[in-house]
C-alpha positions in Angstrom: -15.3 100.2 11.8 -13.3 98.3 13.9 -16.0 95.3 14.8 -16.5 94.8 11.2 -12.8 94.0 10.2 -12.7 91.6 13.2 -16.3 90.0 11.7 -14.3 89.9 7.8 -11.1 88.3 9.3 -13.7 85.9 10.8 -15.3 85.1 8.2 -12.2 84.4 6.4 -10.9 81.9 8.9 -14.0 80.0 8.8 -14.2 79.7 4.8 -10.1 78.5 5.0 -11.7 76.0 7.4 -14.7 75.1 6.0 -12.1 74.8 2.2 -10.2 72.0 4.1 -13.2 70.7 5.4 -14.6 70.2 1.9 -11.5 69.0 0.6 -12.1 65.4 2.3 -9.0 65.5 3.8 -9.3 66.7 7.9 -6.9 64.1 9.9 -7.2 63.6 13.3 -3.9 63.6 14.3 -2.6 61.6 17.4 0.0 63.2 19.7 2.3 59.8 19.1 5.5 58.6 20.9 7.8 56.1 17.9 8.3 54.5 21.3 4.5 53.1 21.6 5.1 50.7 18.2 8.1 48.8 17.4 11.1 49.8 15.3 11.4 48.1 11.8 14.2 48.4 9.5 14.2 50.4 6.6 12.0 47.8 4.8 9.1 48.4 6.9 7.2 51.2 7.7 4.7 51.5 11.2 1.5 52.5 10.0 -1.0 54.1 13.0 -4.3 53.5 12.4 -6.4 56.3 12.9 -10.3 56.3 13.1 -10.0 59.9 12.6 -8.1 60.1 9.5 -9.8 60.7 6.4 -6.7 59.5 4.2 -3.8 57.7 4.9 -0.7 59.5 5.5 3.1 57.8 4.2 5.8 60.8 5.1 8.7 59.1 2.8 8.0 60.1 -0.9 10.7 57.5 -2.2 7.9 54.9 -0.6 5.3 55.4 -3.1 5.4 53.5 -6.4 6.9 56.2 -9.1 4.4 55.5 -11.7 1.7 56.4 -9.1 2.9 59.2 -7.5 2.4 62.7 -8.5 3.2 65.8 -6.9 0.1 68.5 -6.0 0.5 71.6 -8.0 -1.1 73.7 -5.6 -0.5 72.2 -2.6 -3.5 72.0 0.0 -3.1 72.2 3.8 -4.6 69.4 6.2 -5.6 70.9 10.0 -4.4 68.0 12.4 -4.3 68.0 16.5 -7.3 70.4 16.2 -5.5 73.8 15.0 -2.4 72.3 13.7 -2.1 72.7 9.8 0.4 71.0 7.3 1.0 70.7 3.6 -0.2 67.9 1.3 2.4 67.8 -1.0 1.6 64.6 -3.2 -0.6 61.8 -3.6 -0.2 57.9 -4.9 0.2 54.2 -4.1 2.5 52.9 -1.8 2.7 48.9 -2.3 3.6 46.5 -0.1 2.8 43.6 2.2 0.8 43.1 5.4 1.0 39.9 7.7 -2.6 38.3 8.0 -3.6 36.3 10.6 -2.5 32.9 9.4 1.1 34.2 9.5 0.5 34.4 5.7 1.6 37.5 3.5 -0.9 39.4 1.2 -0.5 42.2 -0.8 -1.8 45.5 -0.7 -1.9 48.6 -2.4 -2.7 51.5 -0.6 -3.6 55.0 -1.7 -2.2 57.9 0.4 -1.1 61.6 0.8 2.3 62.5 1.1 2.6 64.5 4.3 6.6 65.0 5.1 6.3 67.1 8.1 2.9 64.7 9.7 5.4 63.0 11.9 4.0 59.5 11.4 3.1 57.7 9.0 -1.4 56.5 9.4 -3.6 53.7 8.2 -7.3 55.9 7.6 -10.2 53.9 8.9 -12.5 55.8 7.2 -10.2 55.5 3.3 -10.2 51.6 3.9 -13.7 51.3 4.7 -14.7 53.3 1.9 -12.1 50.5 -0.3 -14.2 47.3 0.9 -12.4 46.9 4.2 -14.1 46.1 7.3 -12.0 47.5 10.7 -12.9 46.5 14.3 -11.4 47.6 17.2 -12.9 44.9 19.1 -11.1 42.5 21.4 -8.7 41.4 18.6 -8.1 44.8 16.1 -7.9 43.7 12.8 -8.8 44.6 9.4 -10.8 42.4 7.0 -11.7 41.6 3.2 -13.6 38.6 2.1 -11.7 36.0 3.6 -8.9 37.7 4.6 -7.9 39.0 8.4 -4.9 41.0 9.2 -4.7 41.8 13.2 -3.7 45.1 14.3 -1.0 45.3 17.1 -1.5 47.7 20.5 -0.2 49.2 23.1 -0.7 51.9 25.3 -3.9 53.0 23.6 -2.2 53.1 20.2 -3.0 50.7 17.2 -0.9 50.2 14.4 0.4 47.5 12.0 4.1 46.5 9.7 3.9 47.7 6.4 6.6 45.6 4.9 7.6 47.7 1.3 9.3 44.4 0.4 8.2 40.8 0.5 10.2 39.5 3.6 12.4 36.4 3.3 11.1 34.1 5.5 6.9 33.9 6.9 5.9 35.2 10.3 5.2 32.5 13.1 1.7 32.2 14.9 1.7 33.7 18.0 1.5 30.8 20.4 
């Protein structure tokens, strides 16, 4: 009958859900403007952080470490902006440097999914709480491990942070 094929096409819309669901990896993407962050050069990459992410998200593939990366032989599909899906393509580490509150660089290595077509590149909340971190969103953002503070930068209801893939030359002065 007619009713039932609707009910089995359904049903297999909601298990394709439910497989991403299971997969750990639903991102809550974030309808993003470049223009609400800063522009970096090439050696530094604008990570969003995103409380809805549940891994972080680097588009460049020649940005992850080589011995780290590898591709996904069946690639998977992520559901972002609430219907929205795109194609998990690889995973790995991408390493590089964030500026801490002292002005001070420390090193980081941070897993991700290579996403191509995401748009943005995303910090996951949830993937660095899960790694130790501690995030608040308080009246200074920032991210913390042991010791160590690195502040988050906002604007316009967006929060996101340099990613510097290469130790910069020279240290970052203290805001005044």
């Amino acid at each position: 009958s007619k009713g039932g094929g609707n009910r089995n096409r359904n049903r297999n819309h909601n298990q394709r859900k439910n497989k991403n669901d299971t997969l750990g990896i639903r991102l809550n993407a974030l309808a993003v403007s470049r223009a609400n962050a800063p522009e970096y050069d090439d050696d530094c990459l604008t990570l969003y952080v995103d409380s809805g992410a549940t891994c972080s998200v680097i588009l460049n593939k020649a940005h992850f470490d080589t011995d780290s990366y590898s591709k996904v032989h069946q690639p998977y599909l992520v559901t972002v902006g609430g219907s929205n899906t795109l194609k998990v393509i690889g995973t790995g580490v991408v390493s590089g440097y964030m500026r801490r509150d002292n002005g001070k660089l420390c090193k980081l290595k941070l897993p991700a999914c290579h996403i191509p077509n995401m748009g943005f590149n995303l910090l996951s909340v949830s993937a660095m709480n899960q790694s130790g971190f501690k995030v608040e969103f308080g009246e200074q953002p920032a991210i913390e491990l042991d010791s160590v503070r690195i502040n988050i930068d906002q604007g316009n209801g967006m929060f996101w942070l340099p990613f510097y893939l290469r130790k910069p030359q020279t240290q970052f002065a203290l805001p005044a």
